[in-house]
N, C-alpha and C positions, 0 to 999 in steps of 0.2 A: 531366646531359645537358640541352642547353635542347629546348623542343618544339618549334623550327624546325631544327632540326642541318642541313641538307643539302637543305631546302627552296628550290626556286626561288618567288620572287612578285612580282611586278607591281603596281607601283603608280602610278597618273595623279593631277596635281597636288600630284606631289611636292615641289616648291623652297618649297613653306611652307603654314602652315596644318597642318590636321589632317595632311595629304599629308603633309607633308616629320615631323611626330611620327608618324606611322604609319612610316615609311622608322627613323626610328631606334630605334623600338619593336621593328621586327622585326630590326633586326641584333642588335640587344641580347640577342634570343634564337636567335641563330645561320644566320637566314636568305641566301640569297642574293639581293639585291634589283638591279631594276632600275627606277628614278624614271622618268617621263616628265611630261613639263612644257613648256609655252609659252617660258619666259623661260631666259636660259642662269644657270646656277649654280657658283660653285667647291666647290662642297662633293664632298669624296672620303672614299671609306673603304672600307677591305676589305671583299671581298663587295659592293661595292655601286658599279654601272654608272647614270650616268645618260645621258638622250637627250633631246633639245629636240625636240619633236614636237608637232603639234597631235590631239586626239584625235577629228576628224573627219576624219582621212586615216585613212584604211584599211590602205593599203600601209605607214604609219608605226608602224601600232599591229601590225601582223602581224609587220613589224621588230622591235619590239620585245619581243613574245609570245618569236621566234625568240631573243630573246637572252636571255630567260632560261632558256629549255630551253640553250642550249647553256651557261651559266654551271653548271647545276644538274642538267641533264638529262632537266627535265619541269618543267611548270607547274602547282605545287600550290596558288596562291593566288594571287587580283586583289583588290587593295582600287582600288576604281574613284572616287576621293575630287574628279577635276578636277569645275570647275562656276564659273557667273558668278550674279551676282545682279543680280535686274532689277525690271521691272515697272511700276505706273502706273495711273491711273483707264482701264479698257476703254476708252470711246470716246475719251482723247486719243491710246491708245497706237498708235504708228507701227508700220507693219505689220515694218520692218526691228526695230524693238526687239523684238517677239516674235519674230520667227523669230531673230533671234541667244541668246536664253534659250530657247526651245523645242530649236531648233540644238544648242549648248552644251548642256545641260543632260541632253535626255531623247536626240536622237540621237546624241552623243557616247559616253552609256551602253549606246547599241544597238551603236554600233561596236565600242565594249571588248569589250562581252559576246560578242558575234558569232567577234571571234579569240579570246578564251578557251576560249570552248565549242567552238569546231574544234579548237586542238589539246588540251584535254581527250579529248575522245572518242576521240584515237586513243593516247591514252595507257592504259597496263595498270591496275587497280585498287591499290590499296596499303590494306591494312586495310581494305578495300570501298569506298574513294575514289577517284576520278579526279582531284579536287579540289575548290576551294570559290573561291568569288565572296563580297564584298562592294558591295554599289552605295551610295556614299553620296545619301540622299537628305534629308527636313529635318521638322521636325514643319510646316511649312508644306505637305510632301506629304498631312500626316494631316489637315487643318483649313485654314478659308477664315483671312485674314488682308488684313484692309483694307490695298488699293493693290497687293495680291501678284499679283494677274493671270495675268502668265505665266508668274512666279518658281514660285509655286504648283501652278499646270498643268502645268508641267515638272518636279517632282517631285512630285508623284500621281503621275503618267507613270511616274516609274522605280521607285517601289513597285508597281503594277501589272505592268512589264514584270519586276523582279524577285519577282513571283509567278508569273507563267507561264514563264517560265523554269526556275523550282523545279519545279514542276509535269512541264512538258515534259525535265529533264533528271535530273530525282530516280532516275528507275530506272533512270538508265547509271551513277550512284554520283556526281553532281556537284550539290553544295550552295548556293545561292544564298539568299544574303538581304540585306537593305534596314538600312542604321541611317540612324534620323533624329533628327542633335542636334538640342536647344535652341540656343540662343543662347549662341555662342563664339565666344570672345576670338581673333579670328583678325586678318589683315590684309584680309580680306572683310568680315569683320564690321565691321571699325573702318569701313571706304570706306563704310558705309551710316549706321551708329549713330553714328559719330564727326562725322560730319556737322554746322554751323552750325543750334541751334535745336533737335537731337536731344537735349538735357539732358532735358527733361521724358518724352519718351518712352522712354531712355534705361533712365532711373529704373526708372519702371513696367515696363517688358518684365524688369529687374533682378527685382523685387519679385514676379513672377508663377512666377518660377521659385523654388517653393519654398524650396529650399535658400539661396533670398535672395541670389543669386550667378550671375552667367554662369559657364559649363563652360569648360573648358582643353581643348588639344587633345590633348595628353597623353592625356586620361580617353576620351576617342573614341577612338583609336590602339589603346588597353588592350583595349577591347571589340570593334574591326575584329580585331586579334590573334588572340581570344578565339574569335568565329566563324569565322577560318578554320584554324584548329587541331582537333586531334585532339578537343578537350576540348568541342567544339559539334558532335559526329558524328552527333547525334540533332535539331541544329536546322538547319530550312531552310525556306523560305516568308516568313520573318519578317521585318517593317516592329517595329525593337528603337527605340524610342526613350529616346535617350540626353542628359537633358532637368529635369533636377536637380527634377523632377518638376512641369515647366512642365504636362502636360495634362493632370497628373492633374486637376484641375478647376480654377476661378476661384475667388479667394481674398475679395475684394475687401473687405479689411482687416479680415474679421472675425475671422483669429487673431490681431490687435493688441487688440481690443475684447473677447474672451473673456481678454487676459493669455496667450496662446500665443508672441507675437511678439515673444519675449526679443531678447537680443543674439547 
């Protein structure tokens, strides 16, 4: 039996990236899913509804909530993965480009969570769950990051709001928590890194990440799966960074010079 059998979840920025590997991560384990996403998609598959929505509509995202309780018959899980990337030196940055990444980013994630956790609450317990929340947010939530600005500020933001959230809904049985990739191989990723001039930098952001490799989205999806399943019924509050072990510290070359830094 997979651990999704009959599960309804919710997933924003679905049509790609982590989104769309988290979407096929959970069918894979029997879920009922329903994508939302900006841009339209041909992609079908049993068990699985998409919706072209923006997630700063309200009424779009409540739609949406509604459709997977009727798919499923209750909404056991939001993996909350929509998001832009932005930012810029503070004093150039235009007031519109922040509020579009602040916008996007942090209240996008208020609006998800808002219809989740409504109809959560009026849903019955199951194994002493109402259900679970994932908010994707960035190890640039957990640390400053030259030029990040608002990119930055707007995820703190949903690390924070995904702790008061845990907080505020832990004792009606509904689980919330934060994961924050490293640097993956996404089509987000590429629109920044892939960039004219990005080689050098490129590199180095590669090389800081431990494991000497940018993460897949696949390895995100695994671990979104993972927290809102049965098998995380003891974790909630958590900012999980999923980051090939980018924070664990600054390396700066010296496991090549102690002979560490094999192939």
């Amino acid at each position: 039996m997979n651990r999704f059998d009959g599960k309804g979840v919710l997933v924003t920025g679905a049509a790609s990236g982590i989104g769309e590997a988290t979407v096929q991560r959970l069918l894979d384990e029997g879920a009922h899913v329903v994508g939302v996403d900006l841009v339209e998609t041909d992609r079908t598959a049993e068990r699985y509804a998409y919706r072209r929505a923006d997630i700063l509509d309200p009424s779009a995202i409540s739609d949406a909530v509604a459709a997977v309780v009727a798919a499923a018959g209750r909404l056991d899980g939001v993996v909350h993965s929509a998001g832009v990337a932005g930012g810029g030196p503070i004093h150039l940055l235009p007031d519109g480009e922040w509020d579009r990444v602040i916008d996007v980013n942090l209240r996008g994630t208020f609006v998800v969570n808002r219809a989740a956790l409504s109809q959560m609450l009026l849903q019955d317990r199951v194994d002493g769950e109402r259900g679970a929340i994932v908010n994707l947010s960035s190890i640039e939530g957990l640390e400053g990051t030259a030029g990040g600005s608002s990119y930055n500020a707007s995820k703190g933001g949903v690390v924070l709001l995904t702790k008061n959230a845990a907080i505020d809904y832990g004792p009606s049985g509904i689980r919330v928590n934060a994961i924050c990739p490293g640097f993956i191989e996404t089509p987000l990723f590429d629109s920044v890194v892939g960039m004219p001039g990005m080689e050098g930098p490129r590199e180095g952001l590669r090389y800081e990440h431990k494991l000497r490799r940018f993460g897949r989205a696949a390895e995100v999806a695994a671990v979104a799966a993972f927290l809102i399943s049965a098998d995380a019924s003891f974790v909630s509050g958590q900012a999980l960074a999923v980051d090939g072990g980018y924070l664990a510290g600054r390396d700066h070359h010296v496991t090549d010079l102690i002979g560490l830094g094999g192939p």
